[in-house]
N, C-alpha and C positions, 0 to 999 in steps of 0.2 A: 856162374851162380848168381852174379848179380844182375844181368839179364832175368832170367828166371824170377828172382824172388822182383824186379821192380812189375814185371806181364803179373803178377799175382797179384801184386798193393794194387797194379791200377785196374783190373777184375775186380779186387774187391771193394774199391771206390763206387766203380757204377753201378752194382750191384746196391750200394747201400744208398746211393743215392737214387734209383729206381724205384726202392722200396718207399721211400723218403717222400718221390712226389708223389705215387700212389697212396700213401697215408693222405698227404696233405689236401689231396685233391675233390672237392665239394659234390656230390652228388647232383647230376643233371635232372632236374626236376622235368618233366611234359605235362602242363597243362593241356586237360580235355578240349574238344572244340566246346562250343555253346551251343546246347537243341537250338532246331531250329523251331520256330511256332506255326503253327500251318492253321492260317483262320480260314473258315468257310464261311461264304456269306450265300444268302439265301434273298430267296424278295417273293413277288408277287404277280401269279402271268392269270389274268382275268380277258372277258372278250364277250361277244354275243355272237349266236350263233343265227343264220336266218337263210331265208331260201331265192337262192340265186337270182329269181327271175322278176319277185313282188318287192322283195327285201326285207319282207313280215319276220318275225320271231319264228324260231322252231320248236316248237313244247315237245320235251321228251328224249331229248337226243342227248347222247351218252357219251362227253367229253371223257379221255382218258389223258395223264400226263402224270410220268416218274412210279406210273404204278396205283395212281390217284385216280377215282372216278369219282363224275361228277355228271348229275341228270338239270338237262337245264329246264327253268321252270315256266309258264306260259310270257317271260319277258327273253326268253330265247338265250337268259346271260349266265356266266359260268365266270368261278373265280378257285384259282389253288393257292395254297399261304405254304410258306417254307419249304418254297426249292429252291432248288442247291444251284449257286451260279455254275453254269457249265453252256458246253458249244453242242453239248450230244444229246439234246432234249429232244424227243418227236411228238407232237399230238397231234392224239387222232381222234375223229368227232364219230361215230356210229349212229345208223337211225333207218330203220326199216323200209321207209320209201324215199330214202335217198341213197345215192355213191355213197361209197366210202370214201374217207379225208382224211390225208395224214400229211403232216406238213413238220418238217425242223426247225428247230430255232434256238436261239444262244440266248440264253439270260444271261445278263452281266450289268442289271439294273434294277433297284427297289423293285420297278413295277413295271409290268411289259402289257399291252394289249395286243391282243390278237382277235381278229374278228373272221369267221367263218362262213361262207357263203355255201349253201351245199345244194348239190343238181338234181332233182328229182332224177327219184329210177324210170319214170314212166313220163310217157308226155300226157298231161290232163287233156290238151283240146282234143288228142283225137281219141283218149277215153270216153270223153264225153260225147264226142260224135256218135259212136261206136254204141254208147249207152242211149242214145235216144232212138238211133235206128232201132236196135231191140225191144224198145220200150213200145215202138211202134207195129212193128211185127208181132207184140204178143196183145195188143189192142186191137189191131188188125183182122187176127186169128178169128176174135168170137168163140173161142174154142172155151170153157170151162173148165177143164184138166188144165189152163195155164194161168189161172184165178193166182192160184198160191205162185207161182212165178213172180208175179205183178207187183203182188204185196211184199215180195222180198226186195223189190226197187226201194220200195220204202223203209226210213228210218224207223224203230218202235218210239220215236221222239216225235217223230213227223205232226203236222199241224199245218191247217190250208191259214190262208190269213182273214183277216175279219171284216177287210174292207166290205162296201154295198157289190162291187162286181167279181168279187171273189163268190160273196156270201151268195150269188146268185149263179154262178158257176155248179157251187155247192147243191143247188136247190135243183139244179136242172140235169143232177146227176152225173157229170162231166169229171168232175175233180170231188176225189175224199176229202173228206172233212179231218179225218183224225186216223191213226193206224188202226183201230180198232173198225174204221166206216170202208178199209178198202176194200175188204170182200164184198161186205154189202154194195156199196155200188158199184163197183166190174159187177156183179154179180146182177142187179138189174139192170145194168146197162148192157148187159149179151141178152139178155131176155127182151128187152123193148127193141132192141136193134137189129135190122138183119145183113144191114153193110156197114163198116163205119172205115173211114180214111183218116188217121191222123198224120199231120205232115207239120213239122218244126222245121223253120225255117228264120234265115237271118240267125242264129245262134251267135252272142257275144258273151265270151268267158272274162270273168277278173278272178283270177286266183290268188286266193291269201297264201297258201302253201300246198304240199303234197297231200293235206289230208280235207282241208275245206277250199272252196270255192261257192261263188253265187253265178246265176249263167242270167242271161236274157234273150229272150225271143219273141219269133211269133208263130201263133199257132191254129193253122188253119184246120178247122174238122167238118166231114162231108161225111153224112150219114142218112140210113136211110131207114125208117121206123114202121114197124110190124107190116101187116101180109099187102098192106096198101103201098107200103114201101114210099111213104111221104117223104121228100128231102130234108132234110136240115141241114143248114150251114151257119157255123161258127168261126170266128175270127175273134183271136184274144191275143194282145202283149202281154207274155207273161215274166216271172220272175221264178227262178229255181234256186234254194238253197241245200248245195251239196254239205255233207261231211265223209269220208273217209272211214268205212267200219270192216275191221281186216282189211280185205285185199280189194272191196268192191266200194263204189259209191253208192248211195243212200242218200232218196231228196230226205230233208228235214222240214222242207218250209215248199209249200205253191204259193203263190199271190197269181192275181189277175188283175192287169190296170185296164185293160181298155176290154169290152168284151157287144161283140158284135153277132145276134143271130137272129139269123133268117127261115123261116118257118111255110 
């Protein structure tokens, strides 16, 4: 029995002293961690855009970046304000007589330049090859049904220039004076004429971009006037200023510097 009752005192010792430190015992507090702060920082990716081969400005062409457009204006330059520093940026430049241009880049700076060079879709020199050959071919003709052909070579801007050997070019019926004079002279000029040769030759282009150029040449014309069929021959340096309207070129501007005819 006394076995017994001391297994029961000392059960109910630890028992109570169980209880005892579970009372005593301070609740374990867990402090949260601490947000973390997530700054973004932003800046500045600006650039000029221009065409591959001159290095002139491109007016018109249609920067995109982060969802942002942007039309650049006749200094070729473009700027975006508050994008987000990141590695996964692409811009890309659009513009109807050139490639497409799409290029990556990591902002992780106030201010980033980027500058764009973009390749024409077409090559102008042999545009314009192409364009004088026909131009000759429809002078060539004497044909009247190709009057309105002719005039659509021309800009509705167009204008001969005013020097003395232009202004005498002008007068001898050779070169229009204004869009409004091209019919009338093709149109006398297949009437006084019963052969005419025009041949451009030596052809030098400077091209400012896809849509303007100025050209230089020389231009030799052999012609042969009414039923007497008298010679004339003409030798001029000329000056051609192109622009770009749609998809075709259009002079805007003749000049004639040197102008030589033999009668």
């Amino acid at each position: 029995m006394t076995f017994k009752r001391n297994v029961w005192l000392f059960f109910v010792i630890c028992m109570v002293c169980l209880f005892a430190c579970e009372e005593a015992e301070d609740p374990i507090e867990i402090e949260p961690e601490p947000e973390k702060t997530v700054v973004i920082q932003y800046g500045t990716v600006s650039g000029t855009v221009t065409d591959v081969g001159s290095g002139e400005p491109i007016l018109g062409a249609t920067v995109t970046l982060q969802g942002l457009s942007f039309t650049t204006g006749v200094d070729g330059t473009f700027a975006f304000h508050g994008i987000s520093y990141s590695d996964a940026h692409t811009l890309t430049v659009a513009d109807v007589d050139y490639k497409p241009y799409n290029q990556p880049l990591t902002l992780s700076q106030p201010r980033l330049t980027v500058d764009v060079a973009l390749t024409p879709l077409r090559d102008p020199e042999a545009e314009i090859q192409e364009f004088f050959d026909h131009f000759s071919d429809l002078l060539e003709s004497l044909d009247m049904d190709n009057i309105e052909a002719i005039r659509a070579l021309f800009s509705e801007t167009y204008v001969a220039a005013d020097d003395p050997a232009t202004l005498f070019g002008v007068a001898s019926g050779i070169i229009p004076e204004n869009y409004e004079d091209v019919v009338p002279a093709m149109t006398q000029l297949f009437e006084e004429y019963v052969s005419l040769e025009f041949i451009f030759n030596d052809i030098e282009i400077d091209v400012t971009n896809a849509r303007k150029m100025a050209v230089t040449l020389r231009l030799d014309i052999n012609a042969e006037k009414g039923e007497q069929r008298d010679l004339r021959e003409l030798k001029a340096h000329c000056k051609f200023e192109f622009r770009r309207e749609g998809s075709d070129w259009k002079i805007v501007h003749w000049q004639l510097f040197e102008l030589d005819i033999r009668l």
